[in-house]
N, C-alpha and C positions, 0 to 999 in steps of 0.2 A: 838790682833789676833782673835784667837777662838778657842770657844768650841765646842765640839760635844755632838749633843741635845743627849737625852735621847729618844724622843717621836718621833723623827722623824724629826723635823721642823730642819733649817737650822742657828744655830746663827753665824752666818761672822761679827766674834767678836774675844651796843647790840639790835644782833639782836638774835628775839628768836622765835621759834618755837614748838608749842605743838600739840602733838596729843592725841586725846583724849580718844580712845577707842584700844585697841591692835584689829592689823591686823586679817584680818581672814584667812584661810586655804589658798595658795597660788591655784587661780583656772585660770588665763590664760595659754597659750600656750607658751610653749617651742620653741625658733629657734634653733633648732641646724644643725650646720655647715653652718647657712647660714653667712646674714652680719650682722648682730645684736651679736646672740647668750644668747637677753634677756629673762628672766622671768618678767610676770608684775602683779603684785595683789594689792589689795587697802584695806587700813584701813576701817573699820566699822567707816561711822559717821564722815569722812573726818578730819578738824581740826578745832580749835577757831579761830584760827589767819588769815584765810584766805590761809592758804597756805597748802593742802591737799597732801597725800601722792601719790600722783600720779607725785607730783613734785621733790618727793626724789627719788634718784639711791644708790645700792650699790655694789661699783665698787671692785673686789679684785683678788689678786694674789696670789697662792697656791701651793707649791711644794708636802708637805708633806698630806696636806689635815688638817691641824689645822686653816689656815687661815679662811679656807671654813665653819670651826665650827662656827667660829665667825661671819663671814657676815651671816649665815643662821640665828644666833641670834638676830641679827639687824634688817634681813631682817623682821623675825617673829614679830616683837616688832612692826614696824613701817610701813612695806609694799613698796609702791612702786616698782621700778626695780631692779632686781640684776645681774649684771654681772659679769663673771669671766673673767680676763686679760691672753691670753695666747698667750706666744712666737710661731711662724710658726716652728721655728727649737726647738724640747723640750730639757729641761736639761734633761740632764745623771741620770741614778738611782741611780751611786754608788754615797759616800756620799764625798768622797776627788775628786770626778770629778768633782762634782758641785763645794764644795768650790774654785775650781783652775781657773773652767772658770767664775765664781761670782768675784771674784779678779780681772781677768782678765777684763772683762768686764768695772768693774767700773773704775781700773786704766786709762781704754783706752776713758770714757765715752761714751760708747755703745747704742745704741738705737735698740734694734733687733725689725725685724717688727715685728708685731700681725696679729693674724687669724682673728681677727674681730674687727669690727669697733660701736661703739654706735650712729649708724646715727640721734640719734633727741635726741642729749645731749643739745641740747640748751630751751626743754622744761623742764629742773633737774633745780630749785635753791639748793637744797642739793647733795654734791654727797662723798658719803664715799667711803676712800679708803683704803684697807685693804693689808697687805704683809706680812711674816714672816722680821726680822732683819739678813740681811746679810750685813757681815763689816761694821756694824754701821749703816746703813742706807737701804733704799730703793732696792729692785731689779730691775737693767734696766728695765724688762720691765713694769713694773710700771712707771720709767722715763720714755719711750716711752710714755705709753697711756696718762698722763697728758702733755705731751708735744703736744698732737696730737687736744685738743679741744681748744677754747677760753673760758676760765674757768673764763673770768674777772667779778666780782662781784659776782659768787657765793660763797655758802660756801663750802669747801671743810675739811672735815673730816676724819683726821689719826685715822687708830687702826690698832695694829700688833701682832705676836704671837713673841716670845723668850724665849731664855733660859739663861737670865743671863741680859741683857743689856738695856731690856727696850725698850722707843722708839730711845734710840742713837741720833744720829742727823739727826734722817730723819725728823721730822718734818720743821728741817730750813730748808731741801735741797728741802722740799716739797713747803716749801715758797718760794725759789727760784724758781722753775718750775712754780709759781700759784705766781708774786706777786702783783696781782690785788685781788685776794679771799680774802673772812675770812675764817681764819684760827681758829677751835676752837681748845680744850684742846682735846688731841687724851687719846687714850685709849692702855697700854701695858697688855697682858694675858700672861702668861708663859704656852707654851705647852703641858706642863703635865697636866695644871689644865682646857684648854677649853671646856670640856665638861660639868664641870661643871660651869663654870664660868655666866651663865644667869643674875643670879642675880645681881652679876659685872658690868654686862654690861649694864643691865635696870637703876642700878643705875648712871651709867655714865652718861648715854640718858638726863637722870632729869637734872643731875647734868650740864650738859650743856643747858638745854631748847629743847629738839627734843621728849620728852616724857612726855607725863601726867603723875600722880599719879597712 
């Protein structure tokens, strides 16, 4: 079933790539409320491998605002785009309303639309996807948004925030939505600790090839 976080977050419960200088201060333009809703900034010094951070996105979805800690980590680390995935109709503040319509949902396999669209996802060969763990897996609108591109051959990359469970089984279910992608080793944070988790996470980057030394 589930627990109720502590922090806020909601538990409903080779190919390689390096970059080689960390990002610099994110200096492009915000869209907001248009049909993007992207950020874009670029790593110092692009990459070795040929494949520059203007070719990564990072894609995520945030109730409590832990998620968001994370993709801004990422984001910082490696540059390219970052978007946040959000439902047209938002969940409820209180915390047993969300749970009920999250159940809801997924029982029903829901796809609520989204406010906005990533119209030139087909220039990403990377694209991370970031969610809190609700009942195990994924939040619809996270299904929705990978449902919404042709994600076939690229990579696509799980990390989620929790409070007890981990990545659950959203990575398979992620497979299933993407089963053309690679799929690397995602990354789980526990809520309480994402602010300070940097280090965590830079080490993941490595540990999967998406980060220099």
């Amino acid at each position: 079933m589930y627990t109720k976080a502590t922090s806020g977050d909601i538990q409903i419960t080779g190919w390689r790539m390096i970059i080689v200088k960390r990002v610099s201060t994110p200096s492009a333009s915000t869209v907001k409320g248009g049909k993007t809703g992207l950020t874009e900034s670029k790593a110092e010094g692009g990459s070795s491998s040929g494949v520059n951070s203007n070719q990564v996105l990072v894609a995520y979805f945030s109730h409590s605002g832990n998620t968001r800690v994370i993709a801004n980590q990422i984001h910082e680390s490696i540059g390219g785009g970052i978007f946040e995935i959000m439902a047209v109709d938002p969940y409820p503040g209180d915390y047993g309303d969300v749970v009920e319509q999250a159940r809801k949902e997924l029982q029903a396999g829901y796809k609520p639309e989204l406010k906005a669209k990533v119209e030139n996802m087909g220039s990403y060969d990377v694209v991370f996807v970031g969610y809190p763990n609700w009942w195990g897996t994924i939040p619809r609108p996270v299904a929705s948004f990978l449902s919404s591109y042709d994600l076939t051959g690229k990579t696509v990359v799980p990390f989620c925030t929790h409070e007890g469970s981990g990545l659950g089984r959203s990575v398979t279910d992620i497979k299933g939505l993407c089963p053309q992608s690679v799929i690397p080793e995602g990354i789980a944070v526990r809520g309480r600790n994402v602010k300070t988790a940097k280090n965590e996470v830079s080490a993941w980057l490595r540990k999967i090839g998406l980060r220099g030394e």
